[in-house]
N, C-alpha and C positions, 0 to 999 in steps of 0.2 A: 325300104328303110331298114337300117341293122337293129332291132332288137337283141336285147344281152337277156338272158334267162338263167333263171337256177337251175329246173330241169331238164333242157334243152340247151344252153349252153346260148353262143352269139347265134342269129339267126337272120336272113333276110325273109321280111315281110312286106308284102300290097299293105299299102296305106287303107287300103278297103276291107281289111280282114282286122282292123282294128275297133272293137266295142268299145262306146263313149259310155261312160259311168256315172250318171247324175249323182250325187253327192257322196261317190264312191262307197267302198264299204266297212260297215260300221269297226273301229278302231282303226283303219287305213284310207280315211276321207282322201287324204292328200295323192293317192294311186287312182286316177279316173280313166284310163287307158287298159283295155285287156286283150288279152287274145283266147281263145279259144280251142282246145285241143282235144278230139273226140276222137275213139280209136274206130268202133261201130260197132252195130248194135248186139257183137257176141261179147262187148266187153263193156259194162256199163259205167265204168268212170273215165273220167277226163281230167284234164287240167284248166284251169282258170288261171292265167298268169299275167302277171301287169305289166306293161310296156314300158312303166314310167319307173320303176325299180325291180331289179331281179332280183330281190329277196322277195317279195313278193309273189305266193303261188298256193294256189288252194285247190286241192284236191275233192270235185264235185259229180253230183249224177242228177240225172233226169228227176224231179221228182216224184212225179209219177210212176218211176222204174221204183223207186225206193219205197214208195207207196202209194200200190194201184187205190187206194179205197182216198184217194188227198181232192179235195175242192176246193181249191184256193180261191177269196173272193178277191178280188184286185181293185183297189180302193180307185173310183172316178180321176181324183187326184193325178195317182199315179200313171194310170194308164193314157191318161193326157199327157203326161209329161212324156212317156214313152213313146206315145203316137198309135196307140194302140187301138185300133177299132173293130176286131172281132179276137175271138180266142186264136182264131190261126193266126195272128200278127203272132202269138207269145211263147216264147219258151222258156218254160220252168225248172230253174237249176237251185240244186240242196250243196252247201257246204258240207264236205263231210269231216268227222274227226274222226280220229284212228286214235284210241288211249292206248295205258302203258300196257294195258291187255291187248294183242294185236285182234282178239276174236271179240272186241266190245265196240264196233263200229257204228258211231250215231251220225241223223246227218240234220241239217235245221231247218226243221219242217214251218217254223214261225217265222223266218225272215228268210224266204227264197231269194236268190236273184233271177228278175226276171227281165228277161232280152227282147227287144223286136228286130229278129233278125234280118228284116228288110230292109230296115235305118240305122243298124247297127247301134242301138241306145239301148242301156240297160239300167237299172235300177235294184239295188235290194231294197224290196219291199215287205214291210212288219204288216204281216197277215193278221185278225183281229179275231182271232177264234182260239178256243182254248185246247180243240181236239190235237192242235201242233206244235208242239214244243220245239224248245232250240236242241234238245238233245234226243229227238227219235230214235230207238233200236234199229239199225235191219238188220242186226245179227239172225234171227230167225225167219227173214223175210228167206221163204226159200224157194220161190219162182226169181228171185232178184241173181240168182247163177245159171239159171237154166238158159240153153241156147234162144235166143230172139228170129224172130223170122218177122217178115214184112218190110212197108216201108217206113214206119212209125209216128205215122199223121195220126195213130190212135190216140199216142199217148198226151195229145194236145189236146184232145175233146175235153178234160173235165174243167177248163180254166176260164171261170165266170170274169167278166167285168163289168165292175158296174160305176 
């Protein structure tokens, strides 16, 4: 299928590389199509970009890259709706924002989205803990540049569901 992108431009995409968005995300319900663009693991942002309008495109990381010390509890709820039945079904991704300061980069540790990239269904999900705010620093996160090595099934251990 030809997707149109703003960062990428028009594109041909597998119907199967498209993530379904349950009530898509918050202030863009009406974009529930996305695709997923990860460079690897020496470079830890990506793109999140909608299928269903090309203005649409949010620039995200792992978040557990953004911060090792994050326990996300994953409400019953949601991780039904996802299909989610152990922590290896899930990956956890932070919206980041870039301010007019380019060195003040937060990312939103409270409402992740989070994927079961088996079923290609994703969800942002409002985490219910006060440790995570929607505006986390990783400006001083300073293993978050440092070269990665492995295959990074690590950074999914810390994702409870309950």
């Amino acid at each position: 299928m030809s997707v149109i992108t703003t960062p990428f431009g028009d594109m041909q995409v597998s119907e199967s590389k498209i993530i379904h968005m349950k009530g898509g995300i918050l202030g863009f319900e009406e974009a529930t199509r996305y695709l997923l663009f990860m460079q690897n693991r020496e470079i830890p942002f990506g793109w999140f970009v909608s299928a269903d309008n090309p203005s649409i495109a949010f620039v995200v990381i792992n978040s557990f890259v953004a911060e090792p010390e994050y326990e996300p509890v994953i409400p019953d709820s949601d991780a039904e709706l996802l299909e989610i039945t152990s922590p290896d079904d899930a990956v956890v991704l932070s919206i980041v924002t870039i301010n007019s300061n380019p060195f003040s980069v937060t990312v939103n540790l409270a409402a992740p989205i989070v994927i079961n990239a088996q079923k290609m269904l994703a969800k942002q999900v409002v985490i219910n803990d006060q440790r995570y705010s929607l505006q986390h620093s990783i400006t001083d996160n300073k293993t978050l540049f440092e070269k990665k090595t492995g295959d990074g099934d690590d950074v999914l251990d810390a994702v409870t569901v309950r």
